[in-house]
C-alpha positions in Angstrom: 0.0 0.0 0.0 2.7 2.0 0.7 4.6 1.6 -2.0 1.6 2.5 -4.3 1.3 5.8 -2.6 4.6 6.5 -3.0 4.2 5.8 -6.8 0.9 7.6 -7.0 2.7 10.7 -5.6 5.4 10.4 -7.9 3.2 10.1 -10.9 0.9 13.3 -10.1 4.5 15.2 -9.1 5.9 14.5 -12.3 2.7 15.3 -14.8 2.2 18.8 -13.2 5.8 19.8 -13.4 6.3 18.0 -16.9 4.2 20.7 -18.9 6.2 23.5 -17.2 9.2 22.0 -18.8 8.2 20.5 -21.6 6.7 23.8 -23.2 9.4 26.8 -22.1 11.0 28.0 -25.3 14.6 27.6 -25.6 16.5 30.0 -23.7 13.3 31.3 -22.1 13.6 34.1 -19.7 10.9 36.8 -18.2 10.9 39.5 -15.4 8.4 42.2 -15.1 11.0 44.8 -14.0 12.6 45.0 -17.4 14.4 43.1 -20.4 15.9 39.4 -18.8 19.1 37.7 -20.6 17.8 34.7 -21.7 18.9 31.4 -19.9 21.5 30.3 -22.8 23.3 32.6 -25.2 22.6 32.9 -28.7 24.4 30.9 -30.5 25.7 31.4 -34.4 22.1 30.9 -37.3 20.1 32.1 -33.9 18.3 35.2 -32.9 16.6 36.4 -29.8 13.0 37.2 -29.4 11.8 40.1 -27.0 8.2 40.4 -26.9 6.2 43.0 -24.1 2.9 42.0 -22.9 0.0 44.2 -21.9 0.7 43.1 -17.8 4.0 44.4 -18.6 5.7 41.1 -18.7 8.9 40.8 -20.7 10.3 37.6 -22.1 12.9 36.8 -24.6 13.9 33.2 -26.2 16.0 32.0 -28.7 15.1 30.7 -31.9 16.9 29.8 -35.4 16.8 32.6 -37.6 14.7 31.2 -40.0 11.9 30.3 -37.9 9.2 33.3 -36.6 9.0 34.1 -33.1 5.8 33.8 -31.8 3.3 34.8 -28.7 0.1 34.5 -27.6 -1.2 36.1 -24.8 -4.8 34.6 -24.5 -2.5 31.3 -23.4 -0.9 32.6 -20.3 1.8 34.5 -22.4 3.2 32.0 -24.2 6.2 31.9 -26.3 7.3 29.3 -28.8 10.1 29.4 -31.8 7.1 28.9 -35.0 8.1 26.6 -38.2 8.4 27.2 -41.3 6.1 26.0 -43.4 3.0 26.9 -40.7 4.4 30.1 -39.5 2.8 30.6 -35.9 -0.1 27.8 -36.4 
């Protein structure tokens, strides 16, 4: 019984902190005082998105300079590196 506990815990610990992880942007940084340095540096075919939000939320990431930075603030202020061929889809 014990044991299953434990491995119930684990389980529920894991799936709420996974999403946090999973969906940060690479080299995602915010503060609400002013511009962060991203958590990496920006490496050579890379550039750094900045993006404002109306809360006055900054956050920068990195993404290949090919691909569109993109943000959406109906989903919590998100930030993702877009594709492509879909753009910001």
């Amino acid at each position: 019984m014990l044991l299953r506990s434990l491995g119930l815990f684990v389980l529920t610990v894991s799936l709420a902190v996974a999403p946090t992880l999973a969906f940060a942007a690479d080299g995602e940084a915010q503060s609400s005082a002013g511009w962060p340095k991203p958590t990496r540096s920006v490496q050579s075919g890379e550039k750094l998105c900045k993006y404002k939000f109306s809360d006055g939320l900054h956050k920068v990431w990195v993404c290949k300079k090919e691909e569109p930075c993109c943000q959406w603030e109906l989903l919590n202020n998100y930030v993702k590196c877009g594709s492509t061929i879909t753009g910001c889809l």
